[in-house]
PASEBA-1860 file (N, C-alpha, C; in nm, 3 decimals):
! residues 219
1> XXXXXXXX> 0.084/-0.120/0.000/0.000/0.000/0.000/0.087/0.125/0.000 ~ 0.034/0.256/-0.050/0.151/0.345/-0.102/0.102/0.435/0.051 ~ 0.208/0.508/0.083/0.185/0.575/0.202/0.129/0.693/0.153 ~ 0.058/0.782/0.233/-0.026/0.913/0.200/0.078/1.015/0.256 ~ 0.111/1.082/0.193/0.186/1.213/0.178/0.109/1.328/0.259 ~ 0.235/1.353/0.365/0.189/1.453/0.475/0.187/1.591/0.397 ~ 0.080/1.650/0.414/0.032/1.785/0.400/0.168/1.868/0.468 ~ 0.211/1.976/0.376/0.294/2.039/0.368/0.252/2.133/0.498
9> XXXXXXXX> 0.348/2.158/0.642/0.328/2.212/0.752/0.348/2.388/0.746 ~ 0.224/2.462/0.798/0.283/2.617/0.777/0.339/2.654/0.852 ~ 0.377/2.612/0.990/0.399/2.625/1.095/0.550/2.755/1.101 ~ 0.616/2.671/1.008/0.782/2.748/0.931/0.711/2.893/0.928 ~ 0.616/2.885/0.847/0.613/3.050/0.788/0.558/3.137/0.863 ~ 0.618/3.305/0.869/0.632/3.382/0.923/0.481/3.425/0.903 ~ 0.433/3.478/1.028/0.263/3.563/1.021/0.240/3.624/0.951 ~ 0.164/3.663/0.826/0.138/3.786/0.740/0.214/3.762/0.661
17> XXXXXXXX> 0.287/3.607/0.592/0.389/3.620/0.516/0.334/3.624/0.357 ~ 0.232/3.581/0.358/0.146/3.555/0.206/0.114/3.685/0.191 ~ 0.056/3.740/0.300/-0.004/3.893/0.281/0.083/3.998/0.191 ~ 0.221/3.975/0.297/0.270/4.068/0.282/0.364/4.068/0.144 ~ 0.411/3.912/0.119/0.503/3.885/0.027/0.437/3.912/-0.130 ~ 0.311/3.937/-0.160/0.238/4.008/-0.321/0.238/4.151/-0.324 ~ 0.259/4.210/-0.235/0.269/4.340/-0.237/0.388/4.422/-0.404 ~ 0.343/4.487/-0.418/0.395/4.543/-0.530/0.432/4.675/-0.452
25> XXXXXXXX> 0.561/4.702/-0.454/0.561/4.860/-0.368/0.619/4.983/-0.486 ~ 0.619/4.934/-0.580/0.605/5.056/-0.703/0.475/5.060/-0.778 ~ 0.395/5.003/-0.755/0.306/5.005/-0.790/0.138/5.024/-0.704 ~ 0.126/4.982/-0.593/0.064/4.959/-0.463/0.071/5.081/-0.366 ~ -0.010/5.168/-0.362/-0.017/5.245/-0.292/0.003/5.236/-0.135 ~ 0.038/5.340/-0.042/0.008/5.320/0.076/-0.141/5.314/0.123 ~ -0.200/5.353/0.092/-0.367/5.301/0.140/-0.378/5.187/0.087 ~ -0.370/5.141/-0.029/-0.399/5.013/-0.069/-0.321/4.901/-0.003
33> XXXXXXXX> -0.177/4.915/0.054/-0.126/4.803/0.129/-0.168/4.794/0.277 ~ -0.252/4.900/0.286/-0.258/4.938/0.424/-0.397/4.837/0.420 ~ -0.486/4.855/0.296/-0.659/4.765/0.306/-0.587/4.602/0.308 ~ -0.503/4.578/0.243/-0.453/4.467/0.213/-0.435/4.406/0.341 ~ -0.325/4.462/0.402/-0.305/4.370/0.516/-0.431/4.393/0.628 ~ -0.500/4.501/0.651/-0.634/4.471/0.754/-0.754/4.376/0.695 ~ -0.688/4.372/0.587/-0.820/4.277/0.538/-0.822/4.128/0.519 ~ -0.684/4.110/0.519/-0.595/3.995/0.511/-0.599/3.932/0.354
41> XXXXXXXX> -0.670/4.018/0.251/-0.653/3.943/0.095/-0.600/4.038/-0.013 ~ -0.554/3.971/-0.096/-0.494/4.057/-0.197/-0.623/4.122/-0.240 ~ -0.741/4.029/-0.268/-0.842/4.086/-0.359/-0.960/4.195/-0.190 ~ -0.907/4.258/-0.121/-0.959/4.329/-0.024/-1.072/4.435/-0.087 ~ -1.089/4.465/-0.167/-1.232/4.559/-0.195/-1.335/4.455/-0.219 ~ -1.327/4.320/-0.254/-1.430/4.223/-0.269/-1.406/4.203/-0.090 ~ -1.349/4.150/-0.056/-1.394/4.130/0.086/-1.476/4.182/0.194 ~ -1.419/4.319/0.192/-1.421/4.434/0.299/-1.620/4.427/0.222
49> XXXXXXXX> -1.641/4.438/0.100/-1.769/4.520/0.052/-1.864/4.382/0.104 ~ -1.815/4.270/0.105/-1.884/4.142/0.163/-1.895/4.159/0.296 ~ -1.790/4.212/0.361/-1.792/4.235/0.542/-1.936/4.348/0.544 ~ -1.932/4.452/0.464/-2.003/4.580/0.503/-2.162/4.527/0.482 ~ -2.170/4.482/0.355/-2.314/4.411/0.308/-2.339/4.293/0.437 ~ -2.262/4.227/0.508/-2.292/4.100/0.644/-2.373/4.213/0.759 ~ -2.306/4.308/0.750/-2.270/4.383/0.905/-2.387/4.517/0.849 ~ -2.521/4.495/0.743/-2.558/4.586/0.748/-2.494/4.762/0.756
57> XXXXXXXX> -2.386/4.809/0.672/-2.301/4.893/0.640/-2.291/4.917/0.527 ~ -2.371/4.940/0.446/-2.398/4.993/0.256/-2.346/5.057/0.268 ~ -2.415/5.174/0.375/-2.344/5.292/0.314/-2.223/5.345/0.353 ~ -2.161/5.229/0.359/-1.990/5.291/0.333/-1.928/5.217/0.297 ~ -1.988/5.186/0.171/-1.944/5.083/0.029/-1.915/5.165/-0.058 ~ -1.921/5.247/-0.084/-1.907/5.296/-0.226/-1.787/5.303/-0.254 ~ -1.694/5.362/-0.130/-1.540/5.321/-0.199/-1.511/5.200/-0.261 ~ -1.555/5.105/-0.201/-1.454/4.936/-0.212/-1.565/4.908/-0.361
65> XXXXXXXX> -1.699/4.987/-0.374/-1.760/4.922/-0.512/-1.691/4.999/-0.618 ~ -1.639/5.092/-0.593/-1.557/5.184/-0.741/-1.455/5.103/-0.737 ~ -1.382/5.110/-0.678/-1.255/5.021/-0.690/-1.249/4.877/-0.734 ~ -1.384/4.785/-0.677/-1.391/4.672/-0.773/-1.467/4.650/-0.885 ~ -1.535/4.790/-0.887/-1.560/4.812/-1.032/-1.488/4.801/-1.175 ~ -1.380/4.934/-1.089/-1.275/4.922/-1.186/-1.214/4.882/-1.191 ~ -1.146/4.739/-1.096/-1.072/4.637/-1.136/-1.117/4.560/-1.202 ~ -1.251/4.528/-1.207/-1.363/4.418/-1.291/-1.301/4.458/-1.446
73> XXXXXXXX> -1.320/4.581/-1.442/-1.336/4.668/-1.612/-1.215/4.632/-1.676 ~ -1.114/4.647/-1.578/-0.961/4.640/-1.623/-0.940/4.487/-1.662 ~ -0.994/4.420/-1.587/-0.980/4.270/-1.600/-1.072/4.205/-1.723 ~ -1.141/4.265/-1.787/-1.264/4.184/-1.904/-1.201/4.284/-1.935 ~ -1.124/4.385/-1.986/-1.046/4.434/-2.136/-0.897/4.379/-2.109 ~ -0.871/4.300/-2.018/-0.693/4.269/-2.019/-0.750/4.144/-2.063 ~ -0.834/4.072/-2.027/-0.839/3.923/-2.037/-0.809/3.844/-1.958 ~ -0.833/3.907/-1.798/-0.787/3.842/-1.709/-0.852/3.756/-1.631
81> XXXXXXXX> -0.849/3.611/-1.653/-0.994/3.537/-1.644/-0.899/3.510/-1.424 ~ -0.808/3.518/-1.458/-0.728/3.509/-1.303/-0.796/3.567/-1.190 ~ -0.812/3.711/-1.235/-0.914/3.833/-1.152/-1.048/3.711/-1.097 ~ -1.086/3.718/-1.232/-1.246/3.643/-1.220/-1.208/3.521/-1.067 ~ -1.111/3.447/-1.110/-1.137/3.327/-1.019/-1.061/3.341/-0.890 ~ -0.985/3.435/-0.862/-0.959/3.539/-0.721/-1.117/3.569/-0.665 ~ -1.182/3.635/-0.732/-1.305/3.704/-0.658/-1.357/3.599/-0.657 ~ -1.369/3.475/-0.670/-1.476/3.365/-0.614/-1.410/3.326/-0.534
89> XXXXXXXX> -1.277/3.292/-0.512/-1.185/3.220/-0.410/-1.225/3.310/-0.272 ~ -1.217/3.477/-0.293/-1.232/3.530/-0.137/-1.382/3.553/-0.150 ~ -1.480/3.563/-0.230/-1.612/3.509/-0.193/-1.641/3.374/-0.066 ~ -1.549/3.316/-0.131/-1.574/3.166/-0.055/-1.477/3.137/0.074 ~ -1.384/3.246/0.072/-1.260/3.220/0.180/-1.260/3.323/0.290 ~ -1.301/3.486/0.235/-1.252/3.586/0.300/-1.139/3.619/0.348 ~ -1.074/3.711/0.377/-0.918/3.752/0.400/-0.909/3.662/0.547 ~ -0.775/3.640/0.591/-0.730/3.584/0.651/-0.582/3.662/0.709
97> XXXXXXXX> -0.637/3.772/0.785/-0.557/3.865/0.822/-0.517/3.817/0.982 ~ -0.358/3.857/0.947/-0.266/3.774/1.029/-0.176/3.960/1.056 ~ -0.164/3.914/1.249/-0.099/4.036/1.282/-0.188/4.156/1.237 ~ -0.309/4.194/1.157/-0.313/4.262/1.039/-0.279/4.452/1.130 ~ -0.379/4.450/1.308/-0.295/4.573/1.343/-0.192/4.640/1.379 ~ -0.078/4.525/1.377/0.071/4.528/1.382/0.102/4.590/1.251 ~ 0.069/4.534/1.125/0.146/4.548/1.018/0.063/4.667/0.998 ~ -0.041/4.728/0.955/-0.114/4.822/0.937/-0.060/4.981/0.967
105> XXXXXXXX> -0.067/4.967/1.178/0.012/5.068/1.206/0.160/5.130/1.172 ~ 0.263/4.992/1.108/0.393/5.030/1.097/0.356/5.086/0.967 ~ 0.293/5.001/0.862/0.275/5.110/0.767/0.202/5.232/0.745 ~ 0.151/5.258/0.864/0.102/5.412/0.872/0.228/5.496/0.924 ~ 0.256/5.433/1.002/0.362/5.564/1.080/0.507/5.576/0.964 ~ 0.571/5.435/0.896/0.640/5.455/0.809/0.613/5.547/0.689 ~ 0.512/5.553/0.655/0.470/5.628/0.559/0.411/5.808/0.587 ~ 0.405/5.798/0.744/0.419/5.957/0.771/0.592/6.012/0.830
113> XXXXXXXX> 0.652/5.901/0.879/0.785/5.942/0.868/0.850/5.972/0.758 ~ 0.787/5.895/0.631/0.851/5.965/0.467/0.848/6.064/0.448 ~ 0.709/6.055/0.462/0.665/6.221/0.388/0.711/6.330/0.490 ~ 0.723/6.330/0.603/0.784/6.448/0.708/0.976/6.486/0.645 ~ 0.982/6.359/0.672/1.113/6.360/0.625/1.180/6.431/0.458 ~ 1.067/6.363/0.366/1.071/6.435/0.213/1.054/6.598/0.231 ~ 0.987/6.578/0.323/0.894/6.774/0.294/1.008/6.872/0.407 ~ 1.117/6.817/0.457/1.212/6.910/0.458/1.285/6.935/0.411
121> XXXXXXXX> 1.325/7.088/0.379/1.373/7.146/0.293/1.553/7.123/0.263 ~ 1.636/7.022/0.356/1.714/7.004/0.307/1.713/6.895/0.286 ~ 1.622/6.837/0.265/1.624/6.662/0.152/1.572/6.697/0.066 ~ 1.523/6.859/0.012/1.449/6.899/-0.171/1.602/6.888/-0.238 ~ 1.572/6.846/-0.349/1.660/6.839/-0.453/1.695/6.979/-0.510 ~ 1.800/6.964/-0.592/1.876/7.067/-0.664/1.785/7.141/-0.771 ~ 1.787/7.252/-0.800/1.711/7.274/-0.934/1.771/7.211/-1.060 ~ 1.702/7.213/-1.157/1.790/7.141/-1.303/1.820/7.291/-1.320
129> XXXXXXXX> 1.885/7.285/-1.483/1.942/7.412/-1.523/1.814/7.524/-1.534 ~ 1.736/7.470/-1.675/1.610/7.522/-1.697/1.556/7.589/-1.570 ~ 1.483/7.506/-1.454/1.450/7.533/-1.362/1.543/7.663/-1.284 ~ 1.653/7.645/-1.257/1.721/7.755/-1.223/1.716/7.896/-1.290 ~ 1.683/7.889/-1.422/1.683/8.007/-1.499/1.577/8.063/-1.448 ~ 1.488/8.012/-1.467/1.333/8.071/-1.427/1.294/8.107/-1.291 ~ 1.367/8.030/-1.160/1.348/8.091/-1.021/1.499/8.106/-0.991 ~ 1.589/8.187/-1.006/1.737/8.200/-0.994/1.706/8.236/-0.799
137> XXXXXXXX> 1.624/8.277/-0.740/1.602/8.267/-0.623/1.641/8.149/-0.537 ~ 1.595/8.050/-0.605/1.566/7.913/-0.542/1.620/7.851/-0.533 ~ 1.717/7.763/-0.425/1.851/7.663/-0.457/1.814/7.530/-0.448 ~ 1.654/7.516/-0.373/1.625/7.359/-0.420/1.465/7.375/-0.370 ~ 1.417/7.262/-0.492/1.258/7.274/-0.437/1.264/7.145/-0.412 ~ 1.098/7.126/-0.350/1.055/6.939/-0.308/1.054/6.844/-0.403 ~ 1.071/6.751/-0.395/1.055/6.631/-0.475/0.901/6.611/-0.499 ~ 0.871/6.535/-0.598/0.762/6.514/-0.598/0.747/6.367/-0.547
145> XXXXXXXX> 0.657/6.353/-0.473/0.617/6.221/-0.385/0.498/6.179/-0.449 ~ 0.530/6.054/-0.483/0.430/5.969/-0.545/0.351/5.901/-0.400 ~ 0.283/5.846/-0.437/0.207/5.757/-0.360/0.209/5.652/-0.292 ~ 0.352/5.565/-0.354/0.419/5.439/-0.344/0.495/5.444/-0.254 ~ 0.551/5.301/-0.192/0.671/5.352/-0.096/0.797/5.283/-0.141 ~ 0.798/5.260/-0.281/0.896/5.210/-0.372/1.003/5.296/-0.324 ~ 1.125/5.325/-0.290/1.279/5.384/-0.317/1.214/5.474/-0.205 ~ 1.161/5.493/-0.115/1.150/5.626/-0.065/1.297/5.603/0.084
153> XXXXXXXX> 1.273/5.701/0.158/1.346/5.710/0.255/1.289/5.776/0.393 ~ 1.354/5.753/0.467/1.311/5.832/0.632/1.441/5.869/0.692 ~ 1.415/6.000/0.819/1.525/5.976/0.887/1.437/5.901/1.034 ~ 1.364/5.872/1.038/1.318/5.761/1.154/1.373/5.622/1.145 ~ 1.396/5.611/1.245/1.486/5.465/1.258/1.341/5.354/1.311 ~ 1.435/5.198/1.296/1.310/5.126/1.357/1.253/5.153/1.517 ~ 1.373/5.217/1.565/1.338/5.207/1.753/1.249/5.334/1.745 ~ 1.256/5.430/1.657/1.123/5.537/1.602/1.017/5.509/1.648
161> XXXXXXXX> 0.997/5.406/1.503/0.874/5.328/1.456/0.830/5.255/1.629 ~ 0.946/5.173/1.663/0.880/5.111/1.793/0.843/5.161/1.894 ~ 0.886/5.306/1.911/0.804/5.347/2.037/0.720/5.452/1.990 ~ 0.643/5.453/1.884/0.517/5.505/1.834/0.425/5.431/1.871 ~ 0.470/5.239/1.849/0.352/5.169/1.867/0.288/5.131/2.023 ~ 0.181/5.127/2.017/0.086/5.094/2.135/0.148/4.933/2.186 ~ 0.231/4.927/2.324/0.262/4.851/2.351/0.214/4.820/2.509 ~ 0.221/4.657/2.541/0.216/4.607/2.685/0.298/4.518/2.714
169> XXXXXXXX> 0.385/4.546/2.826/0.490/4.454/2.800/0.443/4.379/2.934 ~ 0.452/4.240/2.931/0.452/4.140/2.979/0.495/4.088/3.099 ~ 0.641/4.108/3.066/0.729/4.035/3.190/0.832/4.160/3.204 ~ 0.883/4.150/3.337/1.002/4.255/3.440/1.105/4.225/3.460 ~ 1.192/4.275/3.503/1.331/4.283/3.534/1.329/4.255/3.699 ~ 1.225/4.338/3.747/1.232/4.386/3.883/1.071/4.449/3.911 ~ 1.042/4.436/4.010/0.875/4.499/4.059/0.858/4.673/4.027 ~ 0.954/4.708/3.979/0.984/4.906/3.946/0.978/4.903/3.787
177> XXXXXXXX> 1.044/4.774/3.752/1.086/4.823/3.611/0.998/4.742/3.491 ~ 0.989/4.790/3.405/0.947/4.670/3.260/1.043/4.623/3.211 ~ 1.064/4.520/3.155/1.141/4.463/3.081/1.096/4.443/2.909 ~ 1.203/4.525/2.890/1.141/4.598/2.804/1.207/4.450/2.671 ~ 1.280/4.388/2.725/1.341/4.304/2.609/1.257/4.133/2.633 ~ 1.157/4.144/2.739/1.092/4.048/2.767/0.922/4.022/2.679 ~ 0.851/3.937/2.654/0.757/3.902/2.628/0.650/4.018/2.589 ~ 0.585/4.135/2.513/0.489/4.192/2.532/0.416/4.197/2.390
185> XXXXXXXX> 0.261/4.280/2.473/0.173/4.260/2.316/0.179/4.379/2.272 ~ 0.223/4.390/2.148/0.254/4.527/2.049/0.116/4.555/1.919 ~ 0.049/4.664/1.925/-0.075/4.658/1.880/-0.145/4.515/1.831 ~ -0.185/4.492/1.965/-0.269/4.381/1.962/-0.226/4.200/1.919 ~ -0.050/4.207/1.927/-0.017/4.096/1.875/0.125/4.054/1.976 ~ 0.088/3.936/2.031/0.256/3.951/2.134/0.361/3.858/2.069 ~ 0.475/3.913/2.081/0.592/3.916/2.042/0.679/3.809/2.168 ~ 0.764/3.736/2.118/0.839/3.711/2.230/0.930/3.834/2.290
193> XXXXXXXX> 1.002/3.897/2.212/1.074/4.005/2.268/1.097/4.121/2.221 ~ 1.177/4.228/2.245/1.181/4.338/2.133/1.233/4.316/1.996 ~ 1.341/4.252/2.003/1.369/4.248/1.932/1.305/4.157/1.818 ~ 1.206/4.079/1.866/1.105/4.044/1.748/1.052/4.157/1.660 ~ 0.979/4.238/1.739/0.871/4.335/1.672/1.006/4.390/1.621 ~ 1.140/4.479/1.636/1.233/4.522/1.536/1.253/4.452/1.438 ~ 1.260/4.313/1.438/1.303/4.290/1.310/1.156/4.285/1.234 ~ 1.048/4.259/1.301/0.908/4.317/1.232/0.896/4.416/1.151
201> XXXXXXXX> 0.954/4.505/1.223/0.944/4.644/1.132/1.060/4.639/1.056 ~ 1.140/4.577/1.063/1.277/4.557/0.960/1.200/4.492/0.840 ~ 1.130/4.431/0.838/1.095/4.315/0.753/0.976/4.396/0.662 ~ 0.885/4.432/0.712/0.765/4.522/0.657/0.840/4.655/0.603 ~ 0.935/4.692/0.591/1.027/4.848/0.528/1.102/4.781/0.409 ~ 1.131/4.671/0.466/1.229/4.612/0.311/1.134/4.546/0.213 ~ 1.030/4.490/0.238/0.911/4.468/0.200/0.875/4.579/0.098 ~ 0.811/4.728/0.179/0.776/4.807/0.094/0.861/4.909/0.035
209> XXXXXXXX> 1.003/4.816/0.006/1.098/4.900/-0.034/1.145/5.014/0.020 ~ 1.098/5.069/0.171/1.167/5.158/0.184/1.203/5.191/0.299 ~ 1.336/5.277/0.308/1.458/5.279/0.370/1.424/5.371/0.479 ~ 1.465/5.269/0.615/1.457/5.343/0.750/1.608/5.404/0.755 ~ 1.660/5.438/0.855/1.792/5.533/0.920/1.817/5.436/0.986 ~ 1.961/5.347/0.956/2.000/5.303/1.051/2.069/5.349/1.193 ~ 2.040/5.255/1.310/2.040/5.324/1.418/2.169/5.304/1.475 ~ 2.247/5.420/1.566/2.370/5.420/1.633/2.365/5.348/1.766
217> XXX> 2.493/5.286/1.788/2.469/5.166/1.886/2.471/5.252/2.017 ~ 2.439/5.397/2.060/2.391/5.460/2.147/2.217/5.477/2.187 ~ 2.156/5.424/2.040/2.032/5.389/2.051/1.963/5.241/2.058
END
């Protein structure tokens, strides 16, 4: 008799790793990675508009119905019969959001540390020549910031990012102190130690392509 072949174990893989690993970050907006991972599916405007229609909430559908409107549209002129059989899969599955207010918040606060960081005036770029002729005043204006978090940059480091987030830490050093490198739950998800949730946020920045400040071993 032939033996039955053990089902491949997920146990190995990291929380939010499917979620996070389709992400397109030149292409994928920060709101859109942000629905993605709270929603836990790639195809998240079919989900979320299935959550709102369960939970009696129409009317605050209309975003997620334009948006899978116009992915529908895009998909019957590309020929994308793939689309089609995604939206029956999370019809029938729903997102399966893992960590999703861990990952959510880092990509909120990463993505307001960009833009703080872009919109000062000595990270604006040089004028070109042209440009110089016409404002000879001006020795550098802003970049223009796309939407994406493809190539961007911060000067916030991850220990930034980590003490922005809403944390409870667990276990002590001593009855005075927290231990801060011990066991706690970091928006809503516990970590064995700090240095988990750092390399968390290490992992979700290289992910969406973009570049924290590395930190001095005084921090």
């Amino acid at each position: 008799m032939k033996k039955k072949r053990r089902k491949k174990s997920n146990r190995g893989r990291k929380p939010n790793r499917a979620v996070l690993s389709g992400i397109k970050p030149d292409r994928d907006t920060w709101d859109e990675i942000r629905c993605r991972v709270l929603f836990g599916s790639t195809e998240w405007p079919m989900v979320r508009l299935r959550q709102l229609v369960a939970t009696d909430q129409r009317q605050e559908a209309a975003p997620f119905m334009r948006k899978l409107i116009a992915d529908c549209e895009r998909a019957a002129l590309d020929g994308d019969a793939d689309w089609f059989r995604r939206q029956v899969n999370a019809i029938e599955k729903g997102g399966l959001p893992q960590r999703a207010q861990f990952n959510a918040k880092v990509v909120y606060l990463l993505e307001h540390a960009v833009c703080e960081t872009l919109g000062r005036p000595e990270n604006w770029r040089p004028l070109t020549d042209a440009e110089r002729k016409t404002f000879p005043n001006l020795p550098r204006v802003p970049e223009v910031v796309t939407l994406t978090p493809a190539g961007k940059f911060t000067d916030a480091t991850a220990r930034d990012i980590y003490n922005a987030l809403e944390k409870r830490l667990l276990s002590k050093k001593s009855k005075d102190k927290d231990d801060e490198n011990g066991r706690q739950v970091v928006e809503g998800y516990q970590f064995e130690n700090k240095a988990r949730v750092m390399d968390a946020i290490h992992d979700i920045a290289k992910r969406l392509q973009s570049e924290l400040k590395k930190q001095t071993q005084c921090q």
